[in-house]
N, C-alpha and C positions, 0 to 999 in steps of 0.2 A: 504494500500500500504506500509506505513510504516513498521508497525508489518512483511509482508510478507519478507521487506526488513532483519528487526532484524533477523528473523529467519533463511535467508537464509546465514546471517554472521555467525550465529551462528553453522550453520552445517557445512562450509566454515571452519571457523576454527579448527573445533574439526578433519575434516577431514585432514588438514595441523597438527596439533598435534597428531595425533595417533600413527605415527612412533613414536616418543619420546616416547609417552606413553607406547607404548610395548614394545620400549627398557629398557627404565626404568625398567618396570614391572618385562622382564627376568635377567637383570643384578642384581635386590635385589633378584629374586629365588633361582640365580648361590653363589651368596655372602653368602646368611641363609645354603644352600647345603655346600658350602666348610665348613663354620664355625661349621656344625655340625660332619662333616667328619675328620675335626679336632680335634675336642672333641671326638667324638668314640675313637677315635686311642691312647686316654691317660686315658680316662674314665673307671675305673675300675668296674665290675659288683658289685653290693651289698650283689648279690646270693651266688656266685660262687667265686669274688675275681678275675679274669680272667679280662684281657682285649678286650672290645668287640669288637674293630677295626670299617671297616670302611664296611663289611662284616654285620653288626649290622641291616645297615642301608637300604641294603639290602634286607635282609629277611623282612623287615617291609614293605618296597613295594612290597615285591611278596604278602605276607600274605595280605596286605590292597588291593592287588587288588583283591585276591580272596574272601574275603569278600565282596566289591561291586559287582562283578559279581553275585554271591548269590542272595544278595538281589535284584540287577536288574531283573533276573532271575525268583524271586518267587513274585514279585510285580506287580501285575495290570497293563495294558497297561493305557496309560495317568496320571500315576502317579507320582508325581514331589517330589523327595528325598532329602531332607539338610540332609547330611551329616558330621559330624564333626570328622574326624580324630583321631583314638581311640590308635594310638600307632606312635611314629616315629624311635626305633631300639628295635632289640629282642637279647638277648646276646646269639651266636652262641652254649657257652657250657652248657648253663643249660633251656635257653628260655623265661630268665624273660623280662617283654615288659617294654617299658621306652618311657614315653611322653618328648617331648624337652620343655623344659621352655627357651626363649631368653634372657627374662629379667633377669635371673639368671647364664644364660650362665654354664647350665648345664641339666640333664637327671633325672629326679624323676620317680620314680616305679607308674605304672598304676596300678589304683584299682584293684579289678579284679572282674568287671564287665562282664559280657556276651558280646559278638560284638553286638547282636541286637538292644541291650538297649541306645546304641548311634547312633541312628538314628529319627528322624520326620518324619514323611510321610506326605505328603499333596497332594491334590486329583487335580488334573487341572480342574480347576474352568475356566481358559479361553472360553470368548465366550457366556458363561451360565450365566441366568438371576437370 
């Protein structure tokens, strides 16, 4: 009876916290976005010498989603994809790709990797013995 009690505070709660929670969550997303939008627009490319702006940042969402779509695409039904983020601005005049470092509060040149090669695949195992 106890236990059933603990548990039912405890979903109780989380349920009363969740707004917060995903307030929280979008307001740190909205704040990393400005701060990187900020930086594009004085960030000068390494390639090129051009300023990448805010247009940068951009093309690395268009590009990154068609990347996922791909892969969603040529992947197996019930396959479960970690994906980790392989670029966050492309510099509009030449297309060099630029990973965001926070901690440094600035844009470092991505390897130049293949897109494939930053991905895991993992098979959905739910359910199965």
């Amino acid at each position: 009876m106890l236990k059933k009690l603990t548990n039912g505070f405890i979903v109780l709660i989380f349920i009363l916290l969740l707004p917060i929670i995903v307030t929280v969550s979008l307001i740190q997303a909205q704040r990393k976005k400005r701060k990187m939008r900020k930086l594009a627009d004085q960030f000068v490319c390494l390639k090129c010498g051009e300023v990448i702006g805010a247009e940068a940042l951009g093309l690395a969402d268009e590009r990154w989603s068609e990347i996922v779509m791909k892969i969603i695409s040529e992947s197996a039904p019930g396959t479960r994809l970690r994906l980790v983020r392989a670029m966050d601005a492309i510099c509009p005049h030449c297309g060099c790709i630029y990973l965001y470092r926070a901690a440094e509060q600035t844009f470092v040149v991505r390897s130049n990797i293949p897109e494939w090669q930053g991905f895991t695949e993992k098979l959905n195992t739910e359910g199965e013995s």
